[in-house]
C-alpha positions in Angstrom: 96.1 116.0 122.6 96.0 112.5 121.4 92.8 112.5 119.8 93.8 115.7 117.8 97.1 113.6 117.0 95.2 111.0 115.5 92.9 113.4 113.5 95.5 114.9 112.0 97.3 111.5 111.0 93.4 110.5 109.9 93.2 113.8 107.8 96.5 113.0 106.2 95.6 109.8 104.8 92.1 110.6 103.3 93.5 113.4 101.6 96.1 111.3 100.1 93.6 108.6 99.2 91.7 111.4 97.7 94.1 112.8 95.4 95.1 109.2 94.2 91.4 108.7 93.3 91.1 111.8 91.7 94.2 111.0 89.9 92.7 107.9 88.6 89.7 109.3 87.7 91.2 111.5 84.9 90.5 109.9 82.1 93.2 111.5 79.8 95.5 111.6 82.1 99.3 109.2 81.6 100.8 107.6 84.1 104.5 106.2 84.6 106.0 103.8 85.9 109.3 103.4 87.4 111.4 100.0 87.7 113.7 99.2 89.5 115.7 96.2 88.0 119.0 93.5 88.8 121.0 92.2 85.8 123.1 89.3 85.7 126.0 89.1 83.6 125.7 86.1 81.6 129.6 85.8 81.4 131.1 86.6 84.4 127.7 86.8 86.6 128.3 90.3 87.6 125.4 92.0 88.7 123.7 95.1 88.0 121.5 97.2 90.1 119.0 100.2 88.3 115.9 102.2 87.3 114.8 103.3 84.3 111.3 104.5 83.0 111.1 101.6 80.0 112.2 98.7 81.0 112.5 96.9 77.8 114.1 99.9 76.1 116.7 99.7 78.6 117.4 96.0 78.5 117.8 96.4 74.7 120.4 98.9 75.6 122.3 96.8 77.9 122.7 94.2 75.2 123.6 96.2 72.7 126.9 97.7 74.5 125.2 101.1 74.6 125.7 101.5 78.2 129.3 102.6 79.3 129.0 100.6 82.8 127.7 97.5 81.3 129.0 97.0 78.2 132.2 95.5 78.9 129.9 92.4 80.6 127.3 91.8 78.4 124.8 89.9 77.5 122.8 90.8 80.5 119.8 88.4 82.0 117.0 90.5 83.6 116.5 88.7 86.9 114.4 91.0 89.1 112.7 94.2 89.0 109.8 96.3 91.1 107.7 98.7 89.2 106.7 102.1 91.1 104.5 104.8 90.3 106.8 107.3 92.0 110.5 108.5 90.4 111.7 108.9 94.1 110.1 105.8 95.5 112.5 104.0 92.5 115.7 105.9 93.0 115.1 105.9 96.6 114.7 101.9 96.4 117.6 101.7 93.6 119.8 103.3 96.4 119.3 101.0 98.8 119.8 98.1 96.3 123.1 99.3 95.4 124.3 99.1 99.5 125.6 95.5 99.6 123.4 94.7 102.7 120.0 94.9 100.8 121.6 93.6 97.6 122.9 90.4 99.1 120.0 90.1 101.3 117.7 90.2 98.0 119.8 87.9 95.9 120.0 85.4 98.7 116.1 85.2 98.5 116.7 84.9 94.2 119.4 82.0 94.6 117.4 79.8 92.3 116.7 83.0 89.4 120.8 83.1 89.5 122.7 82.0 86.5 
């Protein structure tokens, strides 16, 4: 039983390594990425936790007051961000940001990025 466990787990893997190289094979074929990213408010240090699929696009529309949620606070300093291949791996990870145990736990490994 636990050798068939471990096949199985062994199977999994190398078909998932597979498909990633076959992925990357393709030579016509796009990929994106995700980003997850923290802004700081440059006036009253707020901070801002989110994912986007163009990063600088989206900083551009932070500054600009085209964001309803961040307007009111800009200019915005990018101060962190993770890139991921995945749209759930991001929003997944953007979740967790957003729960003030994994933010503060983040930001108190940043302290010296912090306006």
């Amino acid at each position: 039983m636990l050798k068939y466990a471990c096949g199985q787990v062994r199977e999994r893997f190398y078909r998932a390594v597979c498909l990633a190289e076959r992925d990357l094979a393709l030579p016509d074929k796009t990929f994106n990425m995700y980003y997850v990213y923290i802004l700081q408010s440059a006036i009253k240090k707020n901070i801002y936790v989110g994912y986007t699929n163009d990063l600088k696009a989206r900083f551009k529309l932070h500054n600009s007051g085209k964001v309803k949620s961040t307007k009111a606070y800009c200019p915005w300093t990018l101060i962190y961000y993770e890139a991921y291949r995945g749209k759930l791996d991001a929003t997944k990870r953007e979740k967790q940001l957003k729960m003030h145990a994994a933010k503060n736990e983040l930001l108190s490994r940043l302290r010296g990025s912090l306006i």
